[in-house]
Backbone as a chain_set.jsonl record, in Angstrom:
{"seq": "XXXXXXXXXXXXXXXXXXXXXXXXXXXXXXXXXXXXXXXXXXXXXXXXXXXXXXXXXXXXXXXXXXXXXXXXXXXXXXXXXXXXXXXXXXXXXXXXXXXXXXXXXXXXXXXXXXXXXXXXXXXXXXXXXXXXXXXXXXXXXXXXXXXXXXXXXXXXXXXXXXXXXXXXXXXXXXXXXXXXXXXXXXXXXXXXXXXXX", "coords": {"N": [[1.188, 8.375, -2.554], [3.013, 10.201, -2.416], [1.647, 12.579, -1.165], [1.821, 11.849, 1.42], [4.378, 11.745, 2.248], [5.265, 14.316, 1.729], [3.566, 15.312, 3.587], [4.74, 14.141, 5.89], [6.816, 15.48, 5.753], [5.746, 18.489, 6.21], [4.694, 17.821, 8.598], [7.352, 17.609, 9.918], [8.568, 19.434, 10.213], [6.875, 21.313, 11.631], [7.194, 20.6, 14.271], [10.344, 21.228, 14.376], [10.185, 23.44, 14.497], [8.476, 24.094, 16.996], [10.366, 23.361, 18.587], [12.943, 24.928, 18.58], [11.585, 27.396, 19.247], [10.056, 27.341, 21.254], [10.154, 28.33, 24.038], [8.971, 30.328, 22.728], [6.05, 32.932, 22.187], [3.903, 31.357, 22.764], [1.151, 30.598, 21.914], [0.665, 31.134, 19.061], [2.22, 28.801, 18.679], [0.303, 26.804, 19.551], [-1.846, 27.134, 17.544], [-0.807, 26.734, 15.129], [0.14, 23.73, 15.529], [-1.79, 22.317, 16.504], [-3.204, 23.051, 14.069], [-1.479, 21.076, 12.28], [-1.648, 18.674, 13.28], [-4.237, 18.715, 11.934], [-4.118, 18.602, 9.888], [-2.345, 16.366, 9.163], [-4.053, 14.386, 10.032], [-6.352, 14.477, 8.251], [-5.003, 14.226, 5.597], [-4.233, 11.203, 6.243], [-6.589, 9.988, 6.129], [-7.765, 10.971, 3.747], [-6.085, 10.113, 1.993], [-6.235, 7.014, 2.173], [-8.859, 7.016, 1.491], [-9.226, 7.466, -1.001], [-7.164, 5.52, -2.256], [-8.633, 3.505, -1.778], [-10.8, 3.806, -3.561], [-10.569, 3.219, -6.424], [-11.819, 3.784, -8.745], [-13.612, 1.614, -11.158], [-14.007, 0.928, -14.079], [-14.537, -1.649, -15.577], [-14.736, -3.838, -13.961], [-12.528, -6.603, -12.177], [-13.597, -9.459, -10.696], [-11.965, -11.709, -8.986], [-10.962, -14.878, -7.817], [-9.107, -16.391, -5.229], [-7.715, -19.036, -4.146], [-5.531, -20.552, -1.974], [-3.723, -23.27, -2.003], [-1.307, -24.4, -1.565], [1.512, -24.995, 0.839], [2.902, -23.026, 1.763], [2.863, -19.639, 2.993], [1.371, -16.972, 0.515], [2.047, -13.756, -1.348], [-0.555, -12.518, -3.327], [-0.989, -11.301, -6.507], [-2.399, -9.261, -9.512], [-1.34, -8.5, -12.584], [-1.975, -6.473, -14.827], [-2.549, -6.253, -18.346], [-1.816, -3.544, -21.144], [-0.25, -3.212, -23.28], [1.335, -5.736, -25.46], [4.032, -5.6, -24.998], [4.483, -5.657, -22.832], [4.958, -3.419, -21.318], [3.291, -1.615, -20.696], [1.433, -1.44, -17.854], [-0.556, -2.628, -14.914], [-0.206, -3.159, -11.721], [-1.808, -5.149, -9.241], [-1.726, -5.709, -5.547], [-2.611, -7.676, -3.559], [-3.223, -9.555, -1.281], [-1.558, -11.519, 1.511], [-2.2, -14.579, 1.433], [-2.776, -17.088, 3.734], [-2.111, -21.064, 3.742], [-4.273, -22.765, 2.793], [-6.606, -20.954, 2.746], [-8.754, -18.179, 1.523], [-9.109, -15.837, -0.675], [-10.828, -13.048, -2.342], [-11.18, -10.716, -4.811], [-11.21, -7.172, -6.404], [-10.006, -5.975, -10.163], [-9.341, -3.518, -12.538], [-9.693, -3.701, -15.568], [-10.056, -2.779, -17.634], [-9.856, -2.505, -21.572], [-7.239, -4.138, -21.539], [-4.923, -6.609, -23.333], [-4.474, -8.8, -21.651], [-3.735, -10.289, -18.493], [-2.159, -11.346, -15.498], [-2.165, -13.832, -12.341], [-0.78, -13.742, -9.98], [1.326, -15.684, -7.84], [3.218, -15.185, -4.92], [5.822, -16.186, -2.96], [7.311, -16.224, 0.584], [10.298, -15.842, -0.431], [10.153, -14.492, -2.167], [9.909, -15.977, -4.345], [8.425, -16.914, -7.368], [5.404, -18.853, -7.27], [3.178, -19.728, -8.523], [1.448, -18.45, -11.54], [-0.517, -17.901, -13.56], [-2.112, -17.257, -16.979], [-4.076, -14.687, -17.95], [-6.706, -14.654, -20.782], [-8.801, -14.016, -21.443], [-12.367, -12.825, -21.872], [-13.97, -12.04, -19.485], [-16.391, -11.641, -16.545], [-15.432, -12.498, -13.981], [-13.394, -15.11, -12.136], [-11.56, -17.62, -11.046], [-9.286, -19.116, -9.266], [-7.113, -21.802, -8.072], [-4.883, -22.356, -6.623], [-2.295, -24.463, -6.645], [0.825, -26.652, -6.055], [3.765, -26.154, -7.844], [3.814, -25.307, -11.0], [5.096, -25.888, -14.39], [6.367, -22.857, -15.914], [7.332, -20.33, -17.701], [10.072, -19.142, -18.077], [10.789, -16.235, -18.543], [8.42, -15.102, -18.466], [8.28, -15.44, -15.955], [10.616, -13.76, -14.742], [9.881, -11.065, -15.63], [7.328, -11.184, -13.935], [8.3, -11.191, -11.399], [10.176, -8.617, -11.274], [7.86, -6.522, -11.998], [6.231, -7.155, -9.291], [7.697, -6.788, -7.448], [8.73, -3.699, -7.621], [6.015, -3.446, -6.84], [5.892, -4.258, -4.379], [7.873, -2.426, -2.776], [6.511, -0.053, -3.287], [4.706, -0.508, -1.847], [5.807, -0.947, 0.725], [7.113, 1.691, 0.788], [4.573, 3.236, 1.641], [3.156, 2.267, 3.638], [5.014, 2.893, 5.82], [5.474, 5.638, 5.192], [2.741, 6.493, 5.682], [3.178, 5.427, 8.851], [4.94, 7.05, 9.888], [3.863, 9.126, 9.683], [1.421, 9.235, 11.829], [3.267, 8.999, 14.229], [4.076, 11.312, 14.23], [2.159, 13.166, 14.218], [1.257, 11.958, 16.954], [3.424, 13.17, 18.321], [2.955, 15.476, 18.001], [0.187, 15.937, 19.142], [0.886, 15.267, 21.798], [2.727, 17.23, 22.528], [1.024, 19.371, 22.599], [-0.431, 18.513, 25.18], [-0.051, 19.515, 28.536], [1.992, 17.838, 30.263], [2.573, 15.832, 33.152], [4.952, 15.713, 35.513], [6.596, 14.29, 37.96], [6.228, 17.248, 39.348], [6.982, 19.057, 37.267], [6.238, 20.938, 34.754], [6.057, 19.588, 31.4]], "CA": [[2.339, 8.173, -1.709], [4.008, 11.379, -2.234], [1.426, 13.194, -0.373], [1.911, 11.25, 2.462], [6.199, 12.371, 2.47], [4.92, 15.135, 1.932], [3.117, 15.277, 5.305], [5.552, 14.207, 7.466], [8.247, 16.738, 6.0], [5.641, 19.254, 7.393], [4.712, 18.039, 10.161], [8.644, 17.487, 11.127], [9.147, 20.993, 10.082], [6.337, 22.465, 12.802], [7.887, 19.736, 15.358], [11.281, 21.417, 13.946], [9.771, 25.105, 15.05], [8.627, 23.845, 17.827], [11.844, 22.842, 19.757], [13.374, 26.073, 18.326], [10.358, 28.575, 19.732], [9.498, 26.553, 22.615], [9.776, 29.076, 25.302], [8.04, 31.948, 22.974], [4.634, 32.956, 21.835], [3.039, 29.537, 22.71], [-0.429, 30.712, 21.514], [0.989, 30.753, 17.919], [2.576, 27.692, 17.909], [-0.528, 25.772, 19.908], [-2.433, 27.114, 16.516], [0.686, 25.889, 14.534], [0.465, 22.083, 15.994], [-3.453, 22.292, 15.964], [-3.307, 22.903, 11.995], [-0.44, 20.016, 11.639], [-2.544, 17.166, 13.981], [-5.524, 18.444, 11.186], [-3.666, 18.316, 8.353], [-1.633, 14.943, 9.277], [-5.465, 13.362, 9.847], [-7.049, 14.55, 6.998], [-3.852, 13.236, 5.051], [-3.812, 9.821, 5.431], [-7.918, 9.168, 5.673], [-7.805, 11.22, 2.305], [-5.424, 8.996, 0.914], [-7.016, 5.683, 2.433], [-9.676, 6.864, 0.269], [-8.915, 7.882, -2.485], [-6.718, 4.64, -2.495], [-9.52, 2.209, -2.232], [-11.592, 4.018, -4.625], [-10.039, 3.449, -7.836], [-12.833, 3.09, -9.825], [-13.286, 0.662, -12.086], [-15.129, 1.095, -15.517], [-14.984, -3.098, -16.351], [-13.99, -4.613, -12.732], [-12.877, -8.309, -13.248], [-13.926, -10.119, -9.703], [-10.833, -12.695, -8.388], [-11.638, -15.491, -6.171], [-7.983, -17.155, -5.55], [-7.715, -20.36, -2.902], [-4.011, -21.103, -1.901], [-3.7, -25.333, -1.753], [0.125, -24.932, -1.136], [1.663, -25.121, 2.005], [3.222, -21.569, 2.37], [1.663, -18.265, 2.778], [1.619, -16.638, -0.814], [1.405, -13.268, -1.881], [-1.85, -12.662, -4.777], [-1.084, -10.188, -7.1], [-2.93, -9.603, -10.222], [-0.786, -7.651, -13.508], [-3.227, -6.423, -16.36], [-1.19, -5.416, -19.549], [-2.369, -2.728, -21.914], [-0.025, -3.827, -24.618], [1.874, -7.121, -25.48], [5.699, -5.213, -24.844], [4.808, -5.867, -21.217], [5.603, -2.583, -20.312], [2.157, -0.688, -20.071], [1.071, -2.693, -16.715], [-0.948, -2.028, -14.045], [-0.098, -4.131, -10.383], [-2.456, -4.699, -7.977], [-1.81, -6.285, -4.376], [-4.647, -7.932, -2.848], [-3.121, -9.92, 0.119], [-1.022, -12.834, 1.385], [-3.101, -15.801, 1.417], [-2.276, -18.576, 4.429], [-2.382, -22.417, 3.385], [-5.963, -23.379, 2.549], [-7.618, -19.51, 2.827], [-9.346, -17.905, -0.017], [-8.995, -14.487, -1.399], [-11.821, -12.702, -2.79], [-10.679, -9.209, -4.667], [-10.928, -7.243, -8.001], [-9.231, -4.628, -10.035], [-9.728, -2.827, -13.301], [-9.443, -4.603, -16.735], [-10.406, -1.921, -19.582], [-8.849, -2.564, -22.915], [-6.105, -4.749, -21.37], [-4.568, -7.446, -23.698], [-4.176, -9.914, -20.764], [-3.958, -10.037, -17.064], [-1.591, -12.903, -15.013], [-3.025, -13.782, -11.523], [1.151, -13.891, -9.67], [1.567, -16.095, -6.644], [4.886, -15.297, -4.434], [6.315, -16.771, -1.438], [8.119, -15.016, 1.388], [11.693, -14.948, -0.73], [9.858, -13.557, -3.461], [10.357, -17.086, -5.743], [7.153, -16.988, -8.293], [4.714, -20.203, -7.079], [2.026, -19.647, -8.986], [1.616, -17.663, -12.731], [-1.773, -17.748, -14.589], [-2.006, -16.198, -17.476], [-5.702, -15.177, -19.066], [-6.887, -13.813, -21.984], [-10.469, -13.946, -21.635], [-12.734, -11.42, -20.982], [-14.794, -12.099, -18.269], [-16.178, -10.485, -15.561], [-15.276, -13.011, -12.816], [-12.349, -15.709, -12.446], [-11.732, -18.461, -9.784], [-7.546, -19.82, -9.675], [-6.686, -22.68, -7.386], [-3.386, -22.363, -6.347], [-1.516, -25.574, -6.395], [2.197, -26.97, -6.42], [4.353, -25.613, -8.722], [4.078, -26.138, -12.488], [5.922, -25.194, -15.59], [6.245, -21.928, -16.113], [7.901, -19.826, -18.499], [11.103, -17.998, -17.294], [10.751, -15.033, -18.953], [7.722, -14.619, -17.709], [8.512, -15.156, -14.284], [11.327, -12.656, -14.342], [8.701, -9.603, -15.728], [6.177, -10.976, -12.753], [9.468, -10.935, -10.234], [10.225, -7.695, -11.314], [7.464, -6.064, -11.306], [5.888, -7.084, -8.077], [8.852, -6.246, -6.581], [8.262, -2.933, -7.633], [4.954, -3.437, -6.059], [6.421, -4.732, -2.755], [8.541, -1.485, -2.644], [5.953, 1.013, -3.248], [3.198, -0.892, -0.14], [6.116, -0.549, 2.029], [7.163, 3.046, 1.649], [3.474, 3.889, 2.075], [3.168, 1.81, 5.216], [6.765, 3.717, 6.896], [5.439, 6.858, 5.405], [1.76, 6.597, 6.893], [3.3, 5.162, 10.461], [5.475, 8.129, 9.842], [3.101, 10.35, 9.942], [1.09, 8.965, 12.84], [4.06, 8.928, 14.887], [4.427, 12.943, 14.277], [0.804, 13.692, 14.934], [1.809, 11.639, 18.43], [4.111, 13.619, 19.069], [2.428, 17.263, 18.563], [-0.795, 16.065, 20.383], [1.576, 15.547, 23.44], [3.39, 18.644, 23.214], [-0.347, 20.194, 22.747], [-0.983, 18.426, 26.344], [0.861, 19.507, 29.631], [2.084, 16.566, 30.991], [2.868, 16.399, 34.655], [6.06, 14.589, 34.983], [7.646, 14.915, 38.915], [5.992, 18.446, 39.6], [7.596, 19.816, 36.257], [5.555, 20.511, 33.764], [6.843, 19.687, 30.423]], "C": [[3.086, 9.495, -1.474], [3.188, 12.141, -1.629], [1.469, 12.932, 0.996], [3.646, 11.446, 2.793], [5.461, 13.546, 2.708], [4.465, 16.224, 3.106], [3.517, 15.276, 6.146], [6.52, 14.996, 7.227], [7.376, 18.045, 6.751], [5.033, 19.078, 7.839], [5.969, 17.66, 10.781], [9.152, 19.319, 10.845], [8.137, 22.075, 11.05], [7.085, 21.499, 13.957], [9.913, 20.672, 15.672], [10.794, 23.033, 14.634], [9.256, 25.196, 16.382], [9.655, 24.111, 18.8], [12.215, 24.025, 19.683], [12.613, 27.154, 19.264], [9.485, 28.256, 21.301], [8.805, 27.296, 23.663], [9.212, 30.93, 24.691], [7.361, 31.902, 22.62], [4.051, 31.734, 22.089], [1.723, 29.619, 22.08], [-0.524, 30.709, 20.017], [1.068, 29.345, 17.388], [1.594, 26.596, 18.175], [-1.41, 25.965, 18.33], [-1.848, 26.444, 15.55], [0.31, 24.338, 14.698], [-0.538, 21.866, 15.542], [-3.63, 21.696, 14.456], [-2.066, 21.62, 11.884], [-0.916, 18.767, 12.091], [-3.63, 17.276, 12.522], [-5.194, 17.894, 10.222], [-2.86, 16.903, 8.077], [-3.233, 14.085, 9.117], [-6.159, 13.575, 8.531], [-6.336, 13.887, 5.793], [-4.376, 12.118, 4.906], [-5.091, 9.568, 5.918], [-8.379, 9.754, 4.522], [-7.21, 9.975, 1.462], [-5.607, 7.49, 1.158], [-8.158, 5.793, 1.985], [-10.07, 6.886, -0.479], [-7.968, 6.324, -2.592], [-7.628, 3.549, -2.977], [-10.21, 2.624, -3.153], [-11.87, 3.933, -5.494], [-10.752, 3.277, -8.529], [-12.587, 2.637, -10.938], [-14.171, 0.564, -13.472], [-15.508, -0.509, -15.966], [-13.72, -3.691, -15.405], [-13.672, -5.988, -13.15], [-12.692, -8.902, -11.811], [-12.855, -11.693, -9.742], [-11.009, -13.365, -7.429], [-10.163, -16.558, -6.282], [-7.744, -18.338, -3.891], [-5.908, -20.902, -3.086], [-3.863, -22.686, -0.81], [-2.004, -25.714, -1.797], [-0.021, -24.824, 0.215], [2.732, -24.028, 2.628], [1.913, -20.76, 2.308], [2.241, -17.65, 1.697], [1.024, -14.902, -0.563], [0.658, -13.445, -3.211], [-1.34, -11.142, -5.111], [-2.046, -10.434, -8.94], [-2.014, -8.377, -11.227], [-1.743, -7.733, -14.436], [-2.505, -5.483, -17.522], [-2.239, -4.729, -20.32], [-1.847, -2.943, -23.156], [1.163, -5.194, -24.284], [3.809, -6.916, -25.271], [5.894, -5.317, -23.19], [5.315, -4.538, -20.741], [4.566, -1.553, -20.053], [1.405, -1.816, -18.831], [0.262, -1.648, -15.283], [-0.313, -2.886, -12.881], [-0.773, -4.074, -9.605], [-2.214, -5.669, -7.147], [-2.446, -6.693, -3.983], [-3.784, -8.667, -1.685], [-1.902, -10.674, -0.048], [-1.87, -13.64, 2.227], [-1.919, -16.762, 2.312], [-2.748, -19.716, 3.382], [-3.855, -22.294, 3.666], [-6.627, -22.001, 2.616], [-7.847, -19.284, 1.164], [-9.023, -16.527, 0.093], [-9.972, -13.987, -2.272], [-11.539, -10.829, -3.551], [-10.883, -8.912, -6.558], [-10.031, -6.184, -8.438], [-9.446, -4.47, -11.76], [-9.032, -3.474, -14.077], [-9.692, -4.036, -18.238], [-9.621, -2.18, -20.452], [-7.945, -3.622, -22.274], [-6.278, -6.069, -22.485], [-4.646, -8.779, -22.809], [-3.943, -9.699, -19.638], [-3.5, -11.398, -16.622], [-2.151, -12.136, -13.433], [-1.378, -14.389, -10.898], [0.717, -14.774, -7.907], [2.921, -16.143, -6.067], [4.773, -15.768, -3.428], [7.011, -15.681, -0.686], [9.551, -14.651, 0.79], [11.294, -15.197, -2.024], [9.885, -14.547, -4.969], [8.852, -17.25, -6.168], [6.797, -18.385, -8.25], [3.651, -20.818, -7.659], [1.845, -18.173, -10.117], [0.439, -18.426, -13.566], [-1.629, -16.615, -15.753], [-3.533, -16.261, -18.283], [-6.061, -13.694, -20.174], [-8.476, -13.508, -21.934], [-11.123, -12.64, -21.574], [-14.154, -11.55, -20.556], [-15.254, -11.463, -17.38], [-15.665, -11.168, -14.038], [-14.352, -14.626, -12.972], [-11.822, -16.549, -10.909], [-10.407, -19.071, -9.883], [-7.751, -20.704, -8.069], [-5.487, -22.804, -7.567], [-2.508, -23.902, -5.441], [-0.264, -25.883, -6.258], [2.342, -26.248, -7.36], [4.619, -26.481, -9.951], [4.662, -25.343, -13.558], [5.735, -24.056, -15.902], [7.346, -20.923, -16.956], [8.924, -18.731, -18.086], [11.337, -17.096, -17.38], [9.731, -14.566, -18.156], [7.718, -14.134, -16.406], [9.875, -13.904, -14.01], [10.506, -11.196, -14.455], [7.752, -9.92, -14.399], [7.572, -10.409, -11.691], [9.77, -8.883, -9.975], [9.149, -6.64, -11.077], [6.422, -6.08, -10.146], [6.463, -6.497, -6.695], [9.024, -4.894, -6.394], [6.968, -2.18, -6.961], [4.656, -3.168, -4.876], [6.854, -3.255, -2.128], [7.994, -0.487, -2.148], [4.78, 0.896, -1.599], [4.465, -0.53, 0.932], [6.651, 0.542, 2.551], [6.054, 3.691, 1.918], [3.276, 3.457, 3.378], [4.457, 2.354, 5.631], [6.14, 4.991, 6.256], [3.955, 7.365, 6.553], [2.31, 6.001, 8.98], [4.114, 6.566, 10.958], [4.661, 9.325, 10.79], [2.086, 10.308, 10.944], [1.755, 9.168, 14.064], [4.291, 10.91, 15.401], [3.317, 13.588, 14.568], [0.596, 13.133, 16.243], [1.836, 12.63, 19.03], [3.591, 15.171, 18.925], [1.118, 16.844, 19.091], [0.335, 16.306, 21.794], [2.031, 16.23, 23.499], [2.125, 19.546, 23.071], [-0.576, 19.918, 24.626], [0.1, 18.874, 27.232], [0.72, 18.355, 30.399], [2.883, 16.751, 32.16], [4.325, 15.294, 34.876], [7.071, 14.892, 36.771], [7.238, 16.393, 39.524], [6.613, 19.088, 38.454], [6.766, 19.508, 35.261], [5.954, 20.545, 32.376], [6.054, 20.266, 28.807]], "O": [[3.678, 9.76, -0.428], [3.955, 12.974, -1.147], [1.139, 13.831, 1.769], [3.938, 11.131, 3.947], [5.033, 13.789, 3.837], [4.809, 17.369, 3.401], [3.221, 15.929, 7.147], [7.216, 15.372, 8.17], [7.922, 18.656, 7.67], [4.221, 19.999, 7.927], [5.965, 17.378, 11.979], [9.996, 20.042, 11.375], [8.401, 23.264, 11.233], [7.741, 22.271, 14.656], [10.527, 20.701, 16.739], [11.606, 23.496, 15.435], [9.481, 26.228, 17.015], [9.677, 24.996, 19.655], [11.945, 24.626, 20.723], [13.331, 27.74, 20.073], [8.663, 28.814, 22.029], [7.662, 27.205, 24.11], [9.073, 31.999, 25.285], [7.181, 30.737, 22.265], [3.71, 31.149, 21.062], [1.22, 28.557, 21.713], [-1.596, 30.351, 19.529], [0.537, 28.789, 16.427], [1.643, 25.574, 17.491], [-1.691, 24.874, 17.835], [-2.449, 25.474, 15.09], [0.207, 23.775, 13.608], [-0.662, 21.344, 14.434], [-3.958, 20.635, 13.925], [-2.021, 21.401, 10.673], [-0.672, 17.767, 11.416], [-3.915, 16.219, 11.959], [-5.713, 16.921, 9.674], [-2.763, 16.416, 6.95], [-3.468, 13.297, 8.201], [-6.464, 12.601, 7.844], [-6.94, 13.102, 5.062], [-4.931, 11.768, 3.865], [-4.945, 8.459, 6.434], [-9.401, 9.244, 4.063], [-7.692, 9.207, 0.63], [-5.12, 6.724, 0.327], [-8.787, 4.735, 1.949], [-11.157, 6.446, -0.853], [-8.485, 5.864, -3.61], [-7.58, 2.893, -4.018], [-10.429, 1.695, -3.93], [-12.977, 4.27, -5.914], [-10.442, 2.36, -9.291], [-11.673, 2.982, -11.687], [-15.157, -0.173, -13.452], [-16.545, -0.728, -16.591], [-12.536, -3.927, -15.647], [-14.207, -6.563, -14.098], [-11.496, -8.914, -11.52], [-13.104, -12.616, -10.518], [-11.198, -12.913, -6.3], [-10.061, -17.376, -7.196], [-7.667, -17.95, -2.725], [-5.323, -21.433, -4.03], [-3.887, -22.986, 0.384], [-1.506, -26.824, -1.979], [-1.076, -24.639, 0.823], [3.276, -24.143, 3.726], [0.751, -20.907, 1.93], [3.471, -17.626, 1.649], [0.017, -14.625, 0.089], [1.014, -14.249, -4.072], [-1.28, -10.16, -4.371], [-2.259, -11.543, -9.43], [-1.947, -7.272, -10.689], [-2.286, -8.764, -14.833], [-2.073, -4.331, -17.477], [-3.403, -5.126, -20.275], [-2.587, -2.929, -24.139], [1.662, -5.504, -23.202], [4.644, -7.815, -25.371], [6.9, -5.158, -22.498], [6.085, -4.526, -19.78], [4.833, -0.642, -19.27], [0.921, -2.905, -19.143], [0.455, -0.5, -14.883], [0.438, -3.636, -13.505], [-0.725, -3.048, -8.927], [-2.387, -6.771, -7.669], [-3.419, -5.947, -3.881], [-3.734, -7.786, -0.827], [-1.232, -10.718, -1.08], [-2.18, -13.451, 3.404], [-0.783, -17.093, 1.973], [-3.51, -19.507, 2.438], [-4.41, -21.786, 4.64], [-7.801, -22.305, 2.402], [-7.432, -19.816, 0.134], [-8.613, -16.151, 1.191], [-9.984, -14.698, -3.277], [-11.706, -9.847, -2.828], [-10.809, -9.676, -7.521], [-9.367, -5.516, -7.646], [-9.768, -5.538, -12.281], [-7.93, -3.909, -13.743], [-9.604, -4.496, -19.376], [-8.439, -2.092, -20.119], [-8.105, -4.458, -23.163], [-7.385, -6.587, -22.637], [-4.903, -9.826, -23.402], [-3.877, -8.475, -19.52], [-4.031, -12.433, -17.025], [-2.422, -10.967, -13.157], [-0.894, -15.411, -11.385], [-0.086, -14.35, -7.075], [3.758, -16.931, -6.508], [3.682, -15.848, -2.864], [7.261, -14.551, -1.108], [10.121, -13.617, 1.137], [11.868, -15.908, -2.848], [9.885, -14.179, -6.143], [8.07, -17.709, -5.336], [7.458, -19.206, -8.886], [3.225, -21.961, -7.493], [2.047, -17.036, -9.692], [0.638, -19.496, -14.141], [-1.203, -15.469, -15.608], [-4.053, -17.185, -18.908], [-5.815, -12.491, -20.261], [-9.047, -12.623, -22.571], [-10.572, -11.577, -21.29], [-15.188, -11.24, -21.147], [-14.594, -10.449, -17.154], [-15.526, -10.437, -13.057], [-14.662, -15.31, -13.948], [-11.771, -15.959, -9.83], [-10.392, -19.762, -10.901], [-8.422, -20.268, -7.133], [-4.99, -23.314, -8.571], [-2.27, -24.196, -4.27], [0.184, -24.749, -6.42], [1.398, -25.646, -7.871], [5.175, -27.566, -10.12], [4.652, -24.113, -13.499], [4.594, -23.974, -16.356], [8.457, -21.011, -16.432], [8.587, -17.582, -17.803], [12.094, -16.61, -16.54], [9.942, -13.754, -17.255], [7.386, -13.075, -15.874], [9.881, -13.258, -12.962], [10.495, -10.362, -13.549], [7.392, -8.926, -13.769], [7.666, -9.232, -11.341], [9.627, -8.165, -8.984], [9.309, -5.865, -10.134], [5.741, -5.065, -10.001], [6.073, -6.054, -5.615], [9.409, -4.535, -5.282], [6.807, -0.999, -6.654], [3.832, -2.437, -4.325], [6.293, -2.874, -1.101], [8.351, 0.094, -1.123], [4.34, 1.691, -0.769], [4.179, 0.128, 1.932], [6.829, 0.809, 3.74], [6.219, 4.786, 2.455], [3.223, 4.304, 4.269], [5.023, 1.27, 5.774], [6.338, 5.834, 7.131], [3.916, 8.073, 7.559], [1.717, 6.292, 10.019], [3.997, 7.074, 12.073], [4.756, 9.966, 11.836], [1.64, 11.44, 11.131], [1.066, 9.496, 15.03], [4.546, 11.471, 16.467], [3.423, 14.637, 15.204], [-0.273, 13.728, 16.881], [1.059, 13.122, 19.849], [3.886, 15.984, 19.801], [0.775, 17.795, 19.793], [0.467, 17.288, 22.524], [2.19, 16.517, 24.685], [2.314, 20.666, 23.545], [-0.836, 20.879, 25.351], [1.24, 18.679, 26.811], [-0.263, 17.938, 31.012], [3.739, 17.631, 32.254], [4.471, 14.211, 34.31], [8.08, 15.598, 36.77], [8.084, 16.775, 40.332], [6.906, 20.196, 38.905], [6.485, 18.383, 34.846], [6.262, 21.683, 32.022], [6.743, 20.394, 27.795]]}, "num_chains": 1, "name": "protein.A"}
């Protein structure tokens, strides 16, 4: 995530030299923009793959079917110790009524691993909790049943944390799309009225 801020501070800082330098050397700054379109692309299909990549030494395969009647996020938490505070989070989707979900995510050493179902105002619908150690795991997501309130405040929390981090990566990657926009088009002369801008 932070190379992706990263990115758009410079590419708003050649956009930023730009405006400033406009009407001098142009053959500089077309090299200038050039290198900030490369370096914005290489950016975020680096970090779209290095994201999915995460390799997994002892994957644990998630097949989750949502039999309520909202759309749920699936998250899956895998603890490292029992203080709940070494945790991993992983996102996998939001599941419509009746769809399935098919997804995995890394399980080494962990103590335990809950399989989190949220709704759109974030109220915990669904809380598995497994101990096993398996390599593959099938949840049917039903009505809501008893669940332990502690628990559900550590899932609340940190998914929410979760939530936070997917959506400053999505506003920083649109970010940074938006700014490699905008120096292709000041790369092109656009004809605008007989004035070329």
């Amino acid at each position: 995530m932070r190379i992706l801020l990263f990115c758009a501070f410079l590419l708003s800082i050649i956009l930023l030299i730009d405006f400033i330098w406009r009407t001098k050397r142009k053959t500089g700054l077309r090299f200038l923009k050039a290198f900030g379109i490369l370096i914005g692309f290489l950016t975020i299909g680096l970090y779209s793959i290095i994201d999915d990549s995460f390799g997994a030494s002892t994957p644990v395969n998630v097949l989750t079917e949502n039999l309520t009647d909202e759309n749920l996020k699936i998250y899956t938490i895998a603890f490292w110790r029992n203080n709940w505070s070494g945790n991993f989070v992983t996102f996998n989707k939001e599941l419509k009524p009746n769809e399935k979900s098919d997804f995995w995510f890394e399980n080494d050493g962990t103590d335990e691993f809950w399989v989190v179902g949220k709704n759109k105002n974030d109220d915990i619908k669904f809380l598995e909790i497994v101990r096993e150690k398996k390599g593959e795991f099938f949840f049917a997501i039903t009505g809501n049943k008893k669940i332990d309130s502690e628990k559900i405040q550590i899932a609340k929390d940190l998914t929410f944390r979760t939530d936070k981090s997917e959506r400053i990566v999505k506003y920083a990657t649109w970010t940074n799309i938006v700014l490699i926009g905008l120096l292709i088009m000041s790369l092109i002369k656009i004809k605008t009225g007989g004035n070329n801008v």
